[in-house]
C-alpha positions in Angstrom: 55.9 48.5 70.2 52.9 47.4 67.8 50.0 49.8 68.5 46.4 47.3 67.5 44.3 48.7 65.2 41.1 47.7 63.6 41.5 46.9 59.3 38.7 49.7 59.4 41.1 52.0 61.3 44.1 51.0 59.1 42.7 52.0 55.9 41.0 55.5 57.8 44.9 56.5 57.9 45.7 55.2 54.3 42.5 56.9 52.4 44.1 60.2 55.0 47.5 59.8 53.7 47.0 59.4 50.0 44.8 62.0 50.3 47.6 64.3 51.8 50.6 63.1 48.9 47.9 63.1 45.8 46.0 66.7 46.7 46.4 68.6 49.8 49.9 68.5 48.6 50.2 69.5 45.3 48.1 72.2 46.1 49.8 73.8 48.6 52.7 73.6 46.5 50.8 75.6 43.9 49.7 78.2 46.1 53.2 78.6 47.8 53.8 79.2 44.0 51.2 81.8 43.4 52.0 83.9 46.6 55.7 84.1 44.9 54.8 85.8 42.4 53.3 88.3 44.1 56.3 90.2 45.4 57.8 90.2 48.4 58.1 87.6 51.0 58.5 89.0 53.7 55.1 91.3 54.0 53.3 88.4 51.8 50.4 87.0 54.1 49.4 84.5 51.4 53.3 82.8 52.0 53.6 82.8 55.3 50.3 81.5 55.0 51.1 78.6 52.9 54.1 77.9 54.3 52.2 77.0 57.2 49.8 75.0 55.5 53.0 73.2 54.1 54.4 72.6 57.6 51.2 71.1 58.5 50.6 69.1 55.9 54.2 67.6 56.0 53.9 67.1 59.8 50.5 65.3 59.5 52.2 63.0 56.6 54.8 61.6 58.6 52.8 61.6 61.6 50.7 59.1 59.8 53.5 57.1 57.9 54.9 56.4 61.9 51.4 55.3 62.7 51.0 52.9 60.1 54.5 51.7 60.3 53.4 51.0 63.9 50.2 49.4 63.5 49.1 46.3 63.8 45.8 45.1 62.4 44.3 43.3 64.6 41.4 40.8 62.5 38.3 40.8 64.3 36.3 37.6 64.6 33.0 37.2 64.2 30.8 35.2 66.0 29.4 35.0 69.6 31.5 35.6 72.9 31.0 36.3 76.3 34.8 37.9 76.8 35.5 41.2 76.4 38.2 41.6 74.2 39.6 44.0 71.1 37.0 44.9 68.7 33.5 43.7 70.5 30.8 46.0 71.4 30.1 46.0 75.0 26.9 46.9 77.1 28.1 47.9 80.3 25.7 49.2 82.8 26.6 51.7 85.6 25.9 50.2 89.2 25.5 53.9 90.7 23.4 55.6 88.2 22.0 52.6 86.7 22.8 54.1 83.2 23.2 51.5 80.4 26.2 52.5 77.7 27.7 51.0 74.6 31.2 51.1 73.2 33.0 49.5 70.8 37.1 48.6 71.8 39.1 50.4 69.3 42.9 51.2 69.2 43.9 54.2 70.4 43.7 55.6 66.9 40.4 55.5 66.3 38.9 56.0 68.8 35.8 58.0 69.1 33.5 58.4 72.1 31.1 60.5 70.3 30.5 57.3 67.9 30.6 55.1 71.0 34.3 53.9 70.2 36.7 54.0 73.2 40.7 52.6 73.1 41.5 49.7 74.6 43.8 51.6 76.6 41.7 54.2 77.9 40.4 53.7 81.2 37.0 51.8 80.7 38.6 49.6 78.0 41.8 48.7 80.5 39.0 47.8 83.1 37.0 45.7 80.7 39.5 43.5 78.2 39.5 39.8 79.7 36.4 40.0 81.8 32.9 38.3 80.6 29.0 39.1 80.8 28.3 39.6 83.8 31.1 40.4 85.9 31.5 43.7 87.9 34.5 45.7 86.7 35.5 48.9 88.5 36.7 51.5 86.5 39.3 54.4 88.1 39.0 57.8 87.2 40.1 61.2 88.6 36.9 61.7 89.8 36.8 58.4 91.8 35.9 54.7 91.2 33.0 53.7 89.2 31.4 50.3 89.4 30.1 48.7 86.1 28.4 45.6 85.2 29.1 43.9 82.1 25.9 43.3 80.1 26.1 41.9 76.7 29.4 41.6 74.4 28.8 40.8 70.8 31.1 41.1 67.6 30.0 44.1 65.3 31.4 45.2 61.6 33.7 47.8 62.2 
């Protein structure tokens, strides 16, 4: 199963993997070389420590060759529309606390609440995909059901 991504996205986990082959890499293979020689293994805290290093590195690499053998870059349009779809920024605003927010529909991947960028599949962005301004979507969460009203979508560079 394709997971959508944004080309913004796509490239985030390129620039991340070369970086991982080209430096973090080769460096950790130097300093697994350098602990070596400094006697034995077994009481050596710079290779053990290494050695871990190398086992994340190496787990983060093909964690990140899966995800971008996965992916699927999903173009986003520009323009104007009034549906909620992946890669607009919505204005929703809260019918209970009368709180306005904006996200941006991301992939899973990339998302980011901090930076206002929430998946698709998260529960806001299941709620919102296929509605348009000004429809009332309710949103479920463990803490109960939350009314929102959609106020504005628009198409931004991601």
């Amino acid at each position: 199963m394709k997971i959508p991504i944004t080309k913004k996205g796509y490239e985030a986990l390129q620039a991340e993997l070369a970086r991982l082959r080209r430096e973090d890499r080769p460096k950790n293979i130097q300093a697994i070389t350098e602990a070596r020689e400094h006697g034995d293994l077994k009481e050596n805290a710079e290779y053990k420590a290494a050695k871990e290093q190398q086992q994340f590195i190496d787990t983060r690499m093909a964690e990140l060759e899966h995800k971008l053998s996965m992916a699927q870059v999903v173009e986003i349009s520009s323009g104007q529309s009034d549906t909620v779809v992946f890669g607009v920024t919505v204005s929703i605003l809260s019918l209970e606390s009368q709180e306005e927010k904006r996200y941006t529909l991301v992939g899973q991947e990339e998302a980011d609440i901090k930076n206002g960028s929430i998946s698709v599949q998260s529960p806001i962005g299941r709620a919102l995909i296929g509605h348009r301004v000004g429809d009332i979507v309710e949103v479920h969460r463990p803490a109960g059901v939350i009314e929102y009203q959609i106020q504005s979508v628009c198409f931004e560079e991601l």
